[in-house]
C-alpha positions in Angstrom: 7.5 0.6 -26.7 4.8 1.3 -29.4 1.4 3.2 -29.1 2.7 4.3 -25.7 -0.1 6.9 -25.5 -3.0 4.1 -25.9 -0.7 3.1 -22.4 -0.5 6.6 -20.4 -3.6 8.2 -22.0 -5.9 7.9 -19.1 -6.2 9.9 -16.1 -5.9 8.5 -12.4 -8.3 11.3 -11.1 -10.7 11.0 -14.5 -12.5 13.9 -13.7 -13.6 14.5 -17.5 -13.8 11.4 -19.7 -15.8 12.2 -22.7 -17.0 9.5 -25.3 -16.0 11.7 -28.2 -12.1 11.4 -26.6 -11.6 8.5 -29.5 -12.1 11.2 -32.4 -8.8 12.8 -31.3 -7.0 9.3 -30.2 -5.4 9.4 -33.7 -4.3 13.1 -33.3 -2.8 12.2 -30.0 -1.0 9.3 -30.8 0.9 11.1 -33.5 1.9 13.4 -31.0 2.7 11.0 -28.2 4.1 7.9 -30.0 7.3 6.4 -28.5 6.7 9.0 -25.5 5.8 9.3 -21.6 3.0 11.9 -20.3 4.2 15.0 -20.0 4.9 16.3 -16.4 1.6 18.4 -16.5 -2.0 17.6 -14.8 -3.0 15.7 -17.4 -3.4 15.7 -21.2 -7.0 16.2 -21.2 -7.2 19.8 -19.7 -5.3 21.9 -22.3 -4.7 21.6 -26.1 -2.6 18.5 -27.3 -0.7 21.0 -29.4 0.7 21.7 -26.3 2.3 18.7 -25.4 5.1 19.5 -27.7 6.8 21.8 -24.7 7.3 19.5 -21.9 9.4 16.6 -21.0 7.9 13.5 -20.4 8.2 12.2 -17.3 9.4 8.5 -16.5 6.7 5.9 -14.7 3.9 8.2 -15.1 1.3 6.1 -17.0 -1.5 8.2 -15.3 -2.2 11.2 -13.0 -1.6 9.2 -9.6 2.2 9.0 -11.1 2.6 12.7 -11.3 4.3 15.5 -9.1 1.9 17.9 -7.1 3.6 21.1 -8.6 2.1 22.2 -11.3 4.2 23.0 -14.1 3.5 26.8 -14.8 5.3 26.4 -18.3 2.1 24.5 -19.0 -0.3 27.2 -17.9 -2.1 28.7 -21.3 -0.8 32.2 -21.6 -4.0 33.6 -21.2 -3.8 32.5 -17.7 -7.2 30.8 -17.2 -9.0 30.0 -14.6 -7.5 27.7 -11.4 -7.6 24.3 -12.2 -10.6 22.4 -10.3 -12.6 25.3 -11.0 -16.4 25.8 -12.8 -14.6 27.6 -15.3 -11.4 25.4 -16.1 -13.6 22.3 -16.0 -15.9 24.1 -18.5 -13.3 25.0 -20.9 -11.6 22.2 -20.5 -14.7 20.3 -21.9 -15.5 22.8 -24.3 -11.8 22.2 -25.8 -11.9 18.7 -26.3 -15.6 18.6 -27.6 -14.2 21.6 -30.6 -11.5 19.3 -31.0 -13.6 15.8 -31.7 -15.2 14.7 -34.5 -18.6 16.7 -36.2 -20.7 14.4 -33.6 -21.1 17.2 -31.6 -24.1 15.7 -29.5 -22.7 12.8 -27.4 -22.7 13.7 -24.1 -19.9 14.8 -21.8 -19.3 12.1 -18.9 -18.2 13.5 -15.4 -15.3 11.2 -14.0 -14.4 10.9 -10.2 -12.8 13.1 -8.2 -8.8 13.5 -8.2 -7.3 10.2 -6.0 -4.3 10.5 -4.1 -1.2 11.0 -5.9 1.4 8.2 -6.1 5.3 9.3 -6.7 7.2 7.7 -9.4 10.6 6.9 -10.4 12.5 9.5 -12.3 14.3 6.6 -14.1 14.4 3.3 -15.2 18.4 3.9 -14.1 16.9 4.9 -10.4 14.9 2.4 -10.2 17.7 0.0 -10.7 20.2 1.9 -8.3 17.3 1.7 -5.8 17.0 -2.0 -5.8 20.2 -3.2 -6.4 21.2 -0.8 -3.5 18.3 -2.4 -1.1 19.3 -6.2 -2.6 23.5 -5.2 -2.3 23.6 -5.0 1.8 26.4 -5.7 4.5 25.6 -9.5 4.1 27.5 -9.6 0.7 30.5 -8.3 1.9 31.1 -9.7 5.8 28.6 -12.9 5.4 29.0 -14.9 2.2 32.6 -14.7 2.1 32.6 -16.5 5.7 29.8 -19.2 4.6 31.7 -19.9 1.2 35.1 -20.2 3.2 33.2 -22.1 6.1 31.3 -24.8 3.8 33.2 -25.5 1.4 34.8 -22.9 -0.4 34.2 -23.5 -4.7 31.8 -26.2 -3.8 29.6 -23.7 -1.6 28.7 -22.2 -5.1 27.0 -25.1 -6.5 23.8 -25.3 -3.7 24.5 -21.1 -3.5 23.0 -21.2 -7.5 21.1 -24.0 -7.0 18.8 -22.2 -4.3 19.4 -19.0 -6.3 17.6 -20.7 -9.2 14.4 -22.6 -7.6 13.9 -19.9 -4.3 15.9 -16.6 -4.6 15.2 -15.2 -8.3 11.6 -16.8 -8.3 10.4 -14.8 -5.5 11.8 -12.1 -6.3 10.4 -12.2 -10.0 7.1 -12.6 -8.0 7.4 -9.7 -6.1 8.7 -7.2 -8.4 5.2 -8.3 -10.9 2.9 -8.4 -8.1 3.6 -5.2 -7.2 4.0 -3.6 -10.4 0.9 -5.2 -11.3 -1.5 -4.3 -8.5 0.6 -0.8 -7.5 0.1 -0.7 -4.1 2.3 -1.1 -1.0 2.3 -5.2 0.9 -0.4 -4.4 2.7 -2.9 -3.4 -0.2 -1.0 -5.6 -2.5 -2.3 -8.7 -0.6 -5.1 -7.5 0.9 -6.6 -7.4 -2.9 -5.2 -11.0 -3.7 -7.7 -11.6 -1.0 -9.4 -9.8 1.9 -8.2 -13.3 4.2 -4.4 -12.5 3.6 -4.6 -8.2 4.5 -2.1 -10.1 7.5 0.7 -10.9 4.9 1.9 -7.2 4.2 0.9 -6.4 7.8 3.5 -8.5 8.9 6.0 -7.5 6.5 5.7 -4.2 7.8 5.9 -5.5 11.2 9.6 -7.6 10.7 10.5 -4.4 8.4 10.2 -1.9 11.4 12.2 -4.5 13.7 14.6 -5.6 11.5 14.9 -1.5 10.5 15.6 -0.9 14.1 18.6 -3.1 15.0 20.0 -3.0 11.6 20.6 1.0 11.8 22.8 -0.2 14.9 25.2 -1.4 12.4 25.1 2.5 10.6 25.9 4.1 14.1 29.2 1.8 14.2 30.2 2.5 10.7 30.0 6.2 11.8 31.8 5.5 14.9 34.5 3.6 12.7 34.6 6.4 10.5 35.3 9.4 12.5 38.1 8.1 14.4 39.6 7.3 10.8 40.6 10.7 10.5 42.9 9.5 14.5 46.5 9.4 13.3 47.5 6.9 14.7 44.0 4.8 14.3 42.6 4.3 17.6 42.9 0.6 17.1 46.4 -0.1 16.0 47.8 -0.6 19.9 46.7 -1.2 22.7 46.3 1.8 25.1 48.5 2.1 28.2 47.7 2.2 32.0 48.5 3.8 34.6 49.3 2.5 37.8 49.2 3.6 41.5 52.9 3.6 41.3 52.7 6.0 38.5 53.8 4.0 36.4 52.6 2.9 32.7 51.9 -0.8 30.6 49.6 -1.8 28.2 46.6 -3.2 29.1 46.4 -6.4 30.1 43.2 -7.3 28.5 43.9 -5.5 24.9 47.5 -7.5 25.3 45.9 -10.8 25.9 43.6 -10.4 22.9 44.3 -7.8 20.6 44.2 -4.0 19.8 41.3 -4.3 17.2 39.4 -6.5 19.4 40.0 -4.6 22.8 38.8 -1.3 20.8 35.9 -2.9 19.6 34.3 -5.1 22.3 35.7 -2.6 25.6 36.1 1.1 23.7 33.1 1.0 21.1 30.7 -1.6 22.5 31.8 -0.8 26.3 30.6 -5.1 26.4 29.6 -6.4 29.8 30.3 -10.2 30.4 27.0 -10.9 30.3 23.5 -9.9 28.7 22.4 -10.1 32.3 24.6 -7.0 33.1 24.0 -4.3 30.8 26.1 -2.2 33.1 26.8 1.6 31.9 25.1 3.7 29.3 27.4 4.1 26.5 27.1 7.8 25.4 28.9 7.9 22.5 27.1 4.8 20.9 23.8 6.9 21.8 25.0 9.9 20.1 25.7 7.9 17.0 22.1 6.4 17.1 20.7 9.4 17.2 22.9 11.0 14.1 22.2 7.8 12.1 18.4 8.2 12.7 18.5 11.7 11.6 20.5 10.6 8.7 18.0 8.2 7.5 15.0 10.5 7.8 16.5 13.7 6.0 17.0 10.8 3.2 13.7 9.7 3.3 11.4 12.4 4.2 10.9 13.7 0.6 9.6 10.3 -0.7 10.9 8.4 -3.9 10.7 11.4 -6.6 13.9 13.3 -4.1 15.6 11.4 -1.8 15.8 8.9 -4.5 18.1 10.5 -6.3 21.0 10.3 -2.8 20.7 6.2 -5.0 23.2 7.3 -7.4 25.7 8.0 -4.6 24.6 5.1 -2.1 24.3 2.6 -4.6 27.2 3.0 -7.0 30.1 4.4 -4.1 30.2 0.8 -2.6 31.3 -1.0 -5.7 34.2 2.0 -6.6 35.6 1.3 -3.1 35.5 -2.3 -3.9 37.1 -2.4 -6.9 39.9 0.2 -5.5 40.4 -2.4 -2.5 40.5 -5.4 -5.3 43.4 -3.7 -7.1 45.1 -3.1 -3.9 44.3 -6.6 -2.3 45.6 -8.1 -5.7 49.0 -6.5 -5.4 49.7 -7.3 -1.6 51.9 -10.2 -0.2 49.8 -13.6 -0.1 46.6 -12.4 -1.8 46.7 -15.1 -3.8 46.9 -17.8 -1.0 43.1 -15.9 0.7 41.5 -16.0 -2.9 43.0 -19.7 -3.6 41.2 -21.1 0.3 38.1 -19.7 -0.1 37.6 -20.9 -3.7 39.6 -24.4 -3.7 36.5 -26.6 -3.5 35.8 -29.3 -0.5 33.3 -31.5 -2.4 32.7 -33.8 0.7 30.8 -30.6 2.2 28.4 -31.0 -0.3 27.2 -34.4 1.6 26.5 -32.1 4.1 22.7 -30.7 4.9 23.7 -27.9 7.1 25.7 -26.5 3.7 22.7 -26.5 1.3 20.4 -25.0 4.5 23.1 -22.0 5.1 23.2 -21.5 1.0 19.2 -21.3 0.7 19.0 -18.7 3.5 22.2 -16.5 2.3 20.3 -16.6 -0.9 17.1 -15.9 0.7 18.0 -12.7 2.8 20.6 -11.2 0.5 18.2 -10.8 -1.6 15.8 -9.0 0.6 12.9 -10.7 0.1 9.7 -10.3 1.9 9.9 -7.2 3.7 7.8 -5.6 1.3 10.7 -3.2 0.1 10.8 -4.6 -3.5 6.5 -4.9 -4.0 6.7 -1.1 -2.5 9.5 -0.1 -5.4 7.8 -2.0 -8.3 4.4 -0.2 -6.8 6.0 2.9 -8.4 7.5 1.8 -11.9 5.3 2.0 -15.4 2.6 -0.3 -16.0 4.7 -2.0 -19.0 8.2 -2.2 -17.2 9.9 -5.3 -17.7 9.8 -7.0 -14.3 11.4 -9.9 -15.5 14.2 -8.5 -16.7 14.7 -6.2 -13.6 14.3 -9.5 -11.5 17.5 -11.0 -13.4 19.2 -8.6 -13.7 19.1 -7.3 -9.9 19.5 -11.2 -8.8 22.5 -11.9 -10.7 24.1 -8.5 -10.2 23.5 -9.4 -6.3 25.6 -12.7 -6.2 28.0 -11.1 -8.6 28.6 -8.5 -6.2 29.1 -11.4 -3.1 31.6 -13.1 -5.0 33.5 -10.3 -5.8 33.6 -8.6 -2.6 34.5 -12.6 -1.0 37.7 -12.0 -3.9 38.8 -8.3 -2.3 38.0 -9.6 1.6 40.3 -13.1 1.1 42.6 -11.4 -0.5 43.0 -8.8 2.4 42.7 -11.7 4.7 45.5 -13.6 2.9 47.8 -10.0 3.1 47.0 -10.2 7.2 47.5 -14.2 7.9 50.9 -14.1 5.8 52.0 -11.5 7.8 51.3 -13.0 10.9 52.7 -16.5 9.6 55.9 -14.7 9.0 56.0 -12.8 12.3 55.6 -16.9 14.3 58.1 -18.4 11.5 60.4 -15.5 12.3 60.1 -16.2 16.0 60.4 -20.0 15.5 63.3 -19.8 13.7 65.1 -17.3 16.2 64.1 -19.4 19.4 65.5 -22.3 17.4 68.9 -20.4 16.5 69.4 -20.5 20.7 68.7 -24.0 20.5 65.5 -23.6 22.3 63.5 -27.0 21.2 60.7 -26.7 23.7 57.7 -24.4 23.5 57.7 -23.5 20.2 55.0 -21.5 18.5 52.8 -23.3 15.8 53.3 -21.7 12.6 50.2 -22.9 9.9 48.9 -20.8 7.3 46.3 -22.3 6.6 45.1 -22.3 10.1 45.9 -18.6 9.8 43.0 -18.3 6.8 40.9 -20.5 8.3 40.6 -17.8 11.0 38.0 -15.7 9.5 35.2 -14.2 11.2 31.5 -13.4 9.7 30.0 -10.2 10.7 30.5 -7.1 13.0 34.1 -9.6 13.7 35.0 -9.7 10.0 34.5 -5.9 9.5 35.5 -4.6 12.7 38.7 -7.2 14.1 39.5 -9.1 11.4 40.0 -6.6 8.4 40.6 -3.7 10.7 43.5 -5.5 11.7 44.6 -5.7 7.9 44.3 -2.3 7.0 46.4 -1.6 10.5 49.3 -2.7 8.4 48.2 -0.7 5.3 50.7 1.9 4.4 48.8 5.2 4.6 46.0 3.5 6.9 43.9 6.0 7.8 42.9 6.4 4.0 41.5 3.0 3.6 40.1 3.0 6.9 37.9 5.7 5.4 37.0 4.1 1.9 36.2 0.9 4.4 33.9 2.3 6.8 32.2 4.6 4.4 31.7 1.8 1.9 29.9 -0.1 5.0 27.8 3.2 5.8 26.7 3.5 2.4 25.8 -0.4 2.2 24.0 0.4 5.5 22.0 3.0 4.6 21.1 1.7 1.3 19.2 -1.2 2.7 17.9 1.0 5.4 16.1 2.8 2.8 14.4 0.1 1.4 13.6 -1.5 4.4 11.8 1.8 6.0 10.2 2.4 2.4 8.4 -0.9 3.0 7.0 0.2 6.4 5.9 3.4 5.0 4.3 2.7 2.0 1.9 0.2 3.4 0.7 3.0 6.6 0.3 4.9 3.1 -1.5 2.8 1.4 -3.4 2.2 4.3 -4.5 5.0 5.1 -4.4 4.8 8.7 -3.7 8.8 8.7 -5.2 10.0 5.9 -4.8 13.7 7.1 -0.9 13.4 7.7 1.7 13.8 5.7 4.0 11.6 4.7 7.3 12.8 6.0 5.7 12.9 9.7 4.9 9.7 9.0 8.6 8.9 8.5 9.1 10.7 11.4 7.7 9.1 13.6 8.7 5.9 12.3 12.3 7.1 12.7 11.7 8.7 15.9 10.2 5.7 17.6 13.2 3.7 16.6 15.4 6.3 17.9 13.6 6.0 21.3 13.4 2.0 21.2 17.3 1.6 19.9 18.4 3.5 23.0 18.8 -0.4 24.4 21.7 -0.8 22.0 23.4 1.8 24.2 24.7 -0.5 27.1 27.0 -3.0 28.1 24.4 -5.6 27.0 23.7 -3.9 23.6 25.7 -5.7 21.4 24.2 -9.2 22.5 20.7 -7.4 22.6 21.5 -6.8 18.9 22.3 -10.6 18.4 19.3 -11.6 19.8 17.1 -9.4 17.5 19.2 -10.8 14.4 19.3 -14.2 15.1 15.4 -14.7 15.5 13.2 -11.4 14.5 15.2 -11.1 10.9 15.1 -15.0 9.8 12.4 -17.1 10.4 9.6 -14.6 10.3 10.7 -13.9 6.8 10.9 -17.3 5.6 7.2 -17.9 6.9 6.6 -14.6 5.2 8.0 -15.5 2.0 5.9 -19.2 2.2 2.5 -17.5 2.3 3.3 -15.1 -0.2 4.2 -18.0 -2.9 1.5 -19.7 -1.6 -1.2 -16.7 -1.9 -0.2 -16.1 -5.8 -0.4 -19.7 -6.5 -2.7 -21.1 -5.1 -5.2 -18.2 -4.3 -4.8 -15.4 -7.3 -3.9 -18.5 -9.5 -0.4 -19.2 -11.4 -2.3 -19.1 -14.7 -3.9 -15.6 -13.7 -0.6 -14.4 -12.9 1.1 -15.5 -15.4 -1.7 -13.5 -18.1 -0.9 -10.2 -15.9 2.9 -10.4 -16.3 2.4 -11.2 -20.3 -0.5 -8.0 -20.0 2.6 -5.9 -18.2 5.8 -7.3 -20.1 4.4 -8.6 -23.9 5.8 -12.2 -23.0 4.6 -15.3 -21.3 6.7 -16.7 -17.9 8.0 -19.6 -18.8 7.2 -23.3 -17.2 10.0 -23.2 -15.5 9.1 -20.1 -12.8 5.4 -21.3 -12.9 6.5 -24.6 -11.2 8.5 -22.6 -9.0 6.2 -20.5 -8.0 3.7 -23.4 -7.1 6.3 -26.1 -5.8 9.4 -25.6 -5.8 10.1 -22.5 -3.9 7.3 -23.7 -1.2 9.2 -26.8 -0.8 12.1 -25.4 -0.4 11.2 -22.7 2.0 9.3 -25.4 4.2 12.5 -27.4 3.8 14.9 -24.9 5.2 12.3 -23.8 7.9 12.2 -27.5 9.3 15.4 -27.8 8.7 16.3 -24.4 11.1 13.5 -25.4 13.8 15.4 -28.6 14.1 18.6 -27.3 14.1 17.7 -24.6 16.9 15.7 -27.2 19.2 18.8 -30.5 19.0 21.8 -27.7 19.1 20.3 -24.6 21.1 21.6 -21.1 20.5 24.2 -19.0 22.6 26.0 -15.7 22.2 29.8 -14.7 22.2 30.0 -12.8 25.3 33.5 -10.9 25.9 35.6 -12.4 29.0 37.5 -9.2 30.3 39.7 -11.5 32.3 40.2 -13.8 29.2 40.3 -11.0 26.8 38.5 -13.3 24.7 35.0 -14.2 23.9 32.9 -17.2 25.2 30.0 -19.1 24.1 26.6 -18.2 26.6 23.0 -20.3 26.4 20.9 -17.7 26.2 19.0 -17.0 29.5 15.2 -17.8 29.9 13.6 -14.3 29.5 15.8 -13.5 26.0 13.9 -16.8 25.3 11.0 -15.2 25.8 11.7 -12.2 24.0 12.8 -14.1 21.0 9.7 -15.7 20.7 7.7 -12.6 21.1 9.6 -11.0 18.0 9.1 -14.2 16.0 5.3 -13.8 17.3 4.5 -10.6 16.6 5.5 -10.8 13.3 3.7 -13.7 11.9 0.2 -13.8 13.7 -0.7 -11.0 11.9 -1.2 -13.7 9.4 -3.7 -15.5 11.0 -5.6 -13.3 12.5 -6.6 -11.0 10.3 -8.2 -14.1 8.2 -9.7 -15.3 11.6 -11.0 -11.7 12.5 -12.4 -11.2 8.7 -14.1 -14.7 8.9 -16.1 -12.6 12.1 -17.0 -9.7 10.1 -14.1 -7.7 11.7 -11.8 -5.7 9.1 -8.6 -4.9 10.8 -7.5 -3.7 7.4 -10.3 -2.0 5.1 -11.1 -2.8 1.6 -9.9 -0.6 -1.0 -11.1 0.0 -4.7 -8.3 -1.4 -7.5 -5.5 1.3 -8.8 -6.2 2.1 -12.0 -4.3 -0.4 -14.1 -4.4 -0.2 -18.4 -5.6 -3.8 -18.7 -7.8 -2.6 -22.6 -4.7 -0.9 -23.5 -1.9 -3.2 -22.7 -3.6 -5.7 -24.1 -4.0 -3.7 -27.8 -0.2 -2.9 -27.4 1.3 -6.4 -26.7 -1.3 -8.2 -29.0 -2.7 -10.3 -26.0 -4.8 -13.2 -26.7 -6.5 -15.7 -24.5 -3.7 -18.4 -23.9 -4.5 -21.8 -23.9 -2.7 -24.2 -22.1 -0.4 -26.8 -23.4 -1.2 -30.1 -22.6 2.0 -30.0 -20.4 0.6 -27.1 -18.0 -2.8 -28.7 -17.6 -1.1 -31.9 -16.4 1.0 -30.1 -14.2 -0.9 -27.0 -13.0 -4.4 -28.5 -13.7 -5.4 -25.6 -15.9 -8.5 -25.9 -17.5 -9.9 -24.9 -21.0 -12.4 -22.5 -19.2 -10.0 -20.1 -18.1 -10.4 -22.0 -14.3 -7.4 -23.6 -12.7 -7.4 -26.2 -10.3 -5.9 -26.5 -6.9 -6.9 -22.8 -6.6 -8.9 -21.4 -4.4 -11.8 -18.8 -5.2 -10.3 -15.8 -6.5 -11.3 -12.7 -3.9 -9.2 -10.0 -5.9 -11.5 -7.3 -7.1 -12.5 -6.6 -10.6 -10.8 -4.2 -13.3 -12.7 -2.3 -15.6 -11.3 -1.5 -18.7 -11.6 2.2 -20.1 -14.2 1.2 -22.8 -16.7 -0.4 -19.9 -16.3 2.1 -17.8 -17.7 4.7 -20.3 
């Protein structure tokens, strides 16, 4: 990273900018070269001798970057006047000018006013932590192991890289740059592409606060899980006994007719009615568990990026030491190696299948996080010259690496717990047939012992619950388990929130309010509105709010935001800001992504899951006391409705704020540009006009002018470099 200080020179609030600052460039730059701003108010208020005594402070390529403490290491021991002041503005000038060349008569320029602050990352390393934690979610670890055992097993991976390739990394390539380029939250991100799509990040925020809602449900089990770990024995090892008006005592006859980890999870945690028309009791303890997980999240969030993003290095690495000390344990248990060998053995007919390359596209889509605004609010907060691409690969592949190893320790726990229980029926078998008993006897079939795997909340809580039951020191793993899900929880939950926040930031619907009462409210309101979670009916609530608010909304999300950057701020124009930002050109390859590819196949699975939902319908597992088992449902008419209001709400922001701008009605207020280093970037990386191959102006219609075609007028508003602006 050469000439870094022609990079970080300038000042966000660029209250003095003198012409004669170029005679002491050269001074600076000796001073500076290979190194960060210092974590002081800014270089141009005390002597750049100074600048030897401070530690340079990652991501802060201006003033807006910075911490509002003043350092008071920095302060000149002759303790001069309060900075803002006549006096420290005076000398201030007075400094530089003695320092500048002998043209001592150019005139001294007054800047703006200090802008608001923006927080940066300590790190490059927390930066990473911070999205792979947000990326890494429950979904790798109860979800794709359940699709790639479902659809195919080995073969599932070849459409799972295929729409990694042309949908998952593209997009998220675009919105790590966009963000980093344009430093701003969704909301401002897109409303500067153009003032017609201010309803893109509007809606991201929107999905981010309902999907934030019902997926903090999933913390409050994980806590529930957690603390009766500690139960020796656990809780859910066997079935609790009755008492009858004879005084005398049996095991439930519901927990015996299933099981003890699903009669403690569907009748003890969820208290599940058999319907979601009877929500029945309040369920205290799940409310009490709400509530602690709300707190939880807003203690970690409530001192912004610079603090609570260091908790990162404990949420985001924990989850992979606990599955790597479950891998070596898994590996060693009886029949491991039958549960990795079915979920990878490959079923190459399933690849003639459309439902397989739909589910693959979608695991790949929401694994990855993409479009709540979460990533374009992290990127907002990196350097000017960080290497999005890089981070994009990196994060993308470390993502599906994670799935399919955690798909290697959960098969391999699943194989421990169906060998088991094939030996328990061959045992049986073989001692009914010892009393020459031919008739009635159980089915042994290991395979159909694998094959009964469960995907979510029934993977986590029944199936592998179950496992550990026959763990030898239980209790312990039950811990690393559930605290290993809490910390995956959270970790999402963190950016999910962050993209909420950043954009009522960036807003600036409260310009007077702080930022952690912002996040207080936020996490207060949810509080309040999760209380429904805390009933009979809770758990199906939840399943509602998953299977429609946190899918399609995002996909139609996702489709306008590849369609905005190509087709509106222009592939060719984007493609000149990433080679500004990173010193290399994207390739061909994601510009025809970007522009048809990842459209098509976005539009492809959207069709494809309209289709699906109108010729098959869509029901819920409700628990059958009587049965102790669960049964499919049809939804009823008003969770219909509902559905379709989340779906709704979410993605008409879209096209009413261009409707209501087309009236002269701003629903979400221009904004001036952050202050980006176009002029100096450019100098560092050696940027020169590109001119496009013959191949790109085929393909992408750009044209020797600079213009590209199929673009629409660009709306963004115009940088100025340092040089015009003085």
């Amino acid at each position: 990273m050469a000439n870094t200080a022609q990079l970080l020179r300038r000042q966000s609030s660029r209250d003095i900018v003198l012409k004669s600052q170029k005679s002491i460039d050269q001074l600076e730059l000796r001073e500076l070269r290979g190194r960060l701003v210092p974590k002081e108010h800014g270089v141009s208020h005390h002597h750049h001798t100074s600048l030897h005594h401070h530690q340079p402070l990652y991501g802060a390529t201006n003033q807006g970057f910075m911490s509002d403490a003043f350092d008071e290491s920095s302060e000149l021991e002759q303790d001069p006047p309060p900075f803002g002041s006549e006096a420290s503005t005076s000398k201030a000038k007075a400094e530089l000018v003695a320092n500048a060349s002998a043209d001592q008569q150019q005139d001294i320029v007054e800047g703006e006013k200090e802008g608001e602050e923006r927080e940066s990352w300590d790190s490059k390393i927390m930066f990473l932590l911070a999205t792979i934690g947000y990326a890494v979610g429950l979904g790798n670890v109860w979800r794709f192991p359940y699709l790639a055992q479902k659809n195919g097993g080995g073969a599932f991976l070849v459409p799972y890289f295929i729409m990694l390739c042309i949908q998952g990394i593209p997009i998220f390539y675009l919105e790590l740059a966009i963000g980093q380029r344009l430093r701003k939250g969704a909301i401002g991100v897109w409303s500067q592409v153009s003032p017609y799509l201010g309803g893109i990040g509007i809606s991201s925020a929107v999905v981010s606060y309902i999907v934030a809602l019902y997926y903090n449900t999933i913390i409050a089990w994980c806590l529930i899980y957690l603390l009766h770990s500690f139960e020796s024995p656990l809780p859910w090892a066997d079935c609790p006994t009755r008492l009858y008006k004879n005084y005398t005592y049996d095991h439930e006859p519901e927990c015996v007719a299933s099981s003890p980890t699903q009669f403690y999870w569907y009748r003890t945690t969820l208290q599940c009615s058999e319907s979601v028309d009877m929500p029945e009791n309040f369920n205290y303890h799940m409310a009490i568990a709400l509530i602690v997980s709300w707190f939880l999240v807003y203690i970690c969030m409530v001192q912004g990026i610079t603090s609570s993003g260091k908790i990162v290095y404990m949420t985001a690495i924990f989850p992979y030491v606990v599955l790597i000390i479950f891998f070596f344990r898994g590996i060693t248990l009886k029949g491991a190696a039958d549960g990795v060998a079915h979920l990878f053995t490959p079923r190459w007919e399933t690849l003639l299948d459309p439902v397989v390359w739909l589910e693959a596209g979608t695991q790949i889509f929401f694994s990855l996080g993409l479009a709540f605004g979460g990533l374009i609010a992290f990127s907002s907060y990196n350097p000017a010259n960080n290497n999005c691409y890089r981070d994009a690969i990196l994060v993308s592949l470390t993502n599906c690496g994670t799935s399919m190893f955690a798909g290697v320790v959960v098969f391999s726990v699943i194989g421990f717990k169906a060998t088991a229980t094939f030996d328990r029926c061959t045992d049986e078998r073989n001692s009914l047939m010892a009393q020459n008993k031919t008739h009635n006897l159980p089915v042994c079939d290991l395979q159909t012992e694998l094959a009964n795997s469960a995907s979510g909340t029934g993977l986590a809580f029944i199936i592998f619950t179950e496992a550990i039951n026959q763990f030898p020191g239980a209790q312990l793993w039950a811990v690393l388990f559930f605290l290993m899900l809490f910390t995956l929880g959270i970790d999402s939950q963190f950016g999910t929130l962050e993209g909420v926040v950043t954009s009522l930031v960036d807003m600036k619907l409260f310009p007077n309010l702080p930022k952690e009462y912002i996040v207080g409210a936020l996490c207060f309101s949810c509080c309040l509105i999760s209380m429904c979670f805390a009933n009979g009916a809770g758990s199906y609530i939840f399943q509602l709010m998953d299977s429609f608010a946190g899918n399609f909304p995002l996909l139609i999300i996702a489709l306008f935001e590849c369609l905005s950057i190509s087709y509106i701020y222009g592939v060719r124009r984007f493609s000149d800001d990433i080679e500004m930002m990173t010193g290399s050109r994207p390739s061909f390859y994601w510009m025809f992504c970007w522009k048809y590819l990842s459209p098509c196949a976005m539009v492809t699975i959207l069709l494809a899951s309209f289709y699906q939902l109108l010729t098959e319908g869509s029901s819920y597992p409700a628990w059958i006391a009587a049965k102790g088992a669960t049964e499919s449902m049809e939804w009823p008419h008003w969770c219909i409705v509902i559905a379709f209001f989340l779906i709704l709400s979410s993605i008409l922001w879209i096209p009413i704020v261009a409707v209501l701008r087309l009236c002269g009605i701003k629903v979400v207020e221009d904004s001036d540009p952050a202050w980006f280093p176009e002029a100096e970037l450019k100098e560092v990386h050696g940027i020169v006009p590109h001119e496009p191959t013959e191949l790109e102006r085929s393909i992408f219609c750009f044209n020797m002018d600079g213009t590209e075609g199929m673009c629409c007028p660009k709306y963004g508003l115009p940088e100025k470099s340092l040089e015009e602006e003085e």
